[in-house]
N, C-alpha and C positions, 0 to 999 in steps of 0.2 A: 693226745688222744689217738689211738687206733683204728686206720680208718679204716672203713666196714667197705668190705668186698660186695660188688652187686646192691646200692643204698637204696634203687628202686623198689629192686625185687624184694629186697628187704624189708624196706616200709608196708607195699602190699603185701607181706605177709603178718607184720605186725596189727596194720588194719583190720585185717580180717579173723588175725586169730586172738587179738588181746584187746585188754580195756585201756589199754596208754591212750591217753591226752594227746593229740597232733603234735603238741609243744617238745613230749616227751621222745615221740615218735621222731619229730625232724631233730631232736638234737643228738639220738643217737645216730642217724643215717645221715647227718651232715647235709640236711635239705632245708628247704624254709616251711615253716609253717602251713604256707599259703598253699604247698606245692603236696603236702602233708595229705590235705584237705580236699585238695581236686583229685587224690587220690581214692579218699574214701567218697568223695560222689561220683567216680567213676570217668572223671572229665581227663583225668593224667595217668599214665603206666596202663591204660585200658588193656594192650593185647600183653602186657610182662606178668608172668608166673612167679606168682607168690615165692621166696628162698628163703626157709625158717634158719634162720640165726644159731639156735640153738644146735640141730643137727651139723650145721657146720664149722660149729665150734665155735662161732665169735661173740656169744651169750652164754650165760649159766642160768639153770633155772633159777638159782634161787635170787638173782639178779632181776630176772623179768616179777619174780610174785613180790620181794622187796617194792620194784617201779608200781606195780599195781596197786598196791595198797598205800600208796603215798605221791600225788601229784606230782609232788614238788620236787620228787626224788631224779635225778637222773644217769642212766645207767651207763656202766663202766663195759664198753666191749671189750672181750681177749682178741690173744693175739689167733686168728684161727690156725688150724693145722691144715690149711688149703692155701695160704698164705704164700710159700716159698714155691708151690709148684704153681701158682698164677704169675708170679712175678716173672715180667721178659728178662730174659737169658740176653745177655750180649753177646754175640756174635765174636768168639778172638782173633786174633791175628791169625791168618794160614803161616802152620809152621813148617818149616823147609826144615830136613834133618842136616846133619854138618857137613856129611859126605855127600851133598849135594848141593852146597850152598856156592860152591865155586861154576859149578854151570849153568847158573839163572842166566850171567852175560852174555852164553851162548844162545841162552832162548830168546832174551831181551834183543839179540841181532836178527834171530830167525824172524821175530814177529816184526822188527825194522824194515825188515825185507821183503817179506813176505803178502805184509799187511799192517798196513800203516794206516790204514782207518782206521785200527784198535787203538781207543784211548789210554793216556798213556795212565791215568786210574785202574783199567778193564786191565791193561799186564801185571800192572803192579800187585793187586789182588790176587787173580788168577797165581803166580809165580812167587807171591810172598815176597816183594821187592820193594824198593823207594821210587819214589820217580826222580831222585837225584841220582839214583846209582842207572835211570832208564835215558836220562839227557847227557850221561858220561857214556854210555856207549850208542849212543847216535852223534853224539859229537866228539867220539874217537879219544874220550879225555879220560878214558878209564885207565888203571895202574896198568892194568894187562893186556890192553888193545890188541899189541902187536898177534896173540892169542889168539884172540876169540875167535871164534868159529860161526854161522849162524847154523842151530841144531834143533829139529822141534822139539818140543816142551816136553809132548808126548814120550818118544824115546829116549830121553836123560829122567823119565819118572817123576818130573815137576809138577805135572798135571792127568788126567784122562782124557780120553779122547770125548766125549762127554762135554766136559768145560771145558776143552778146547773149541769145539762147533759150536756151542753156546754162546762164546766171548766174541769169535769171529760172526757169526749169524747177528747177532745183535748189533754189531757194528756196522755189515752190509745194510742192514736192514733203515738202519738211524741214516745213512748215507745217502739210502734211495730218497726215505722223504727228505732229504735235504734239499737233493738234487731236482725231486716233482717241485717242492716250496718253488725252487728255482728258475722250474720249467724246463729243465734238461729233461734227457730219457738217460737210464743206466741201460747202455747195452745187454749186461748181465741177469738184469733183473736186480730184486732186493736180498738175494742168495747167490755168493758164487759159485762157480760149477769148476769140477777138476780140471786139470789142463789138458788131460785128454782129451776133454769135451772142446776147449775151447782152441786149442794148437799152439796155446803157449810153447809147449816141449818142440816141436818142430821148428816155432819160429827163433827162441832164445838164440843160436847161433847168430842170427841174420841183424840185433837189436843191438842199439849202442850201450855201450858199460852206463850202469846208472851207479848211485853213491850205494845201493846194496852190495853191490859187486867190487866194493873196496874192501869188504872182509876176506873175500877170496884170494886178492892180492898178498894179503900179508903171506902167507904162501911161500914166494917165489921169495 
């Protein structure tokens, strides 16, 4: 059977506008009887707006006067023609075009380095990647290591800058309340702020190599 789009608003429309039997009522809206019934005494669906069947295509008249003039009859819903545009849409895979499928690794290094509080889920998404091919270049075991580069997402055209602050802001933000749960303070706040602001760029010379700064080696 076909099942009937909005079965509330549906039944309170058949209550109030036809002579169906509760019986007839709940078995086309796939309800019980009982629930039929607190309908029509006004005890269930009180504030839902009546949705006739028919203008929505999932009744035929001559279906509803057939049920009318025979109890026992019970009626057959179409398929409506509002049907495929209520149905949720899956969401697809982000697709990455060909000629840019070779510099996700660059951006999978930049966000390693950069920002390692993004899950490694929130890259994967974002970049249209695996998180197998995101644990082969954090642990240097990808084909092309010697390569990669770390490059934002942004300027190789992976992503915008848009879902780039989005994927990072979410991430700070998931970190702070980790960190309050914890009882630490984030310096930073629950957003980071650019290095100009903080004097990252002045102090970088002064700071021991960390394992980002082994992409830059392959270099030499």
């Amino acid at each position: 059977m076909t099942q009937i789009l909005m079965p509330k608003a549906t039944a309170v429309w058949l209550v109030d506008n036809t002579s169906l039997t509760f019986d007839q009522i709940a078995d086309f809206c796939g309800l019980h009887p009982l629930e039929v019934k607190g309908i029509a005494d006004g005890e269930v669906a009180r504030d839902i707006r009546g949705a006739d069947p028919i203008a929505n295509g999932q009744l035929s008249r001559d279906e509803l006067d057939r049920a009318e003039k025979n109890d026992k009859y019970r009626m057959v819903a179409q398929k409506s023609r509002h049907a495929e545009l209520l149905k949720p849409v899956k969401k697809a895979p982000r697709y990455t075009p060909v000629s840019r499928r070779q510099d996700r690794p660059d951006a999978i290094a930049w966000f390693i380095r950069n920002h390692p509080e993004v899950p490694d889920s929130q890259i994967a998404r974002l970049l249209g990647t695996t998180k197998a091919t995101i644990d082969q270049v954090r642990n240097r075991q990808h084909w092309n290591s010697a390569n990669i580069k770390p490059v934002d997402p942004v300027t190789l055209g992976l992503a915008t800058q848009l879902e780039l602050d989005a994927v990072v802001r979410k991430a700070a933000e998931k970190r702070a309340k980790e960190a309050a749960r914890r009882g630490e303070v984030e310096p930073d706040g629950p957003t980071l702020r650019p290095a100009s602001e903080t004097g990252v760029a002045e102090d970088e010379a002064h700071e021991e190599p960390t394992y980002a700064d082994e992409f830059e080696g392959d270099e030499d």
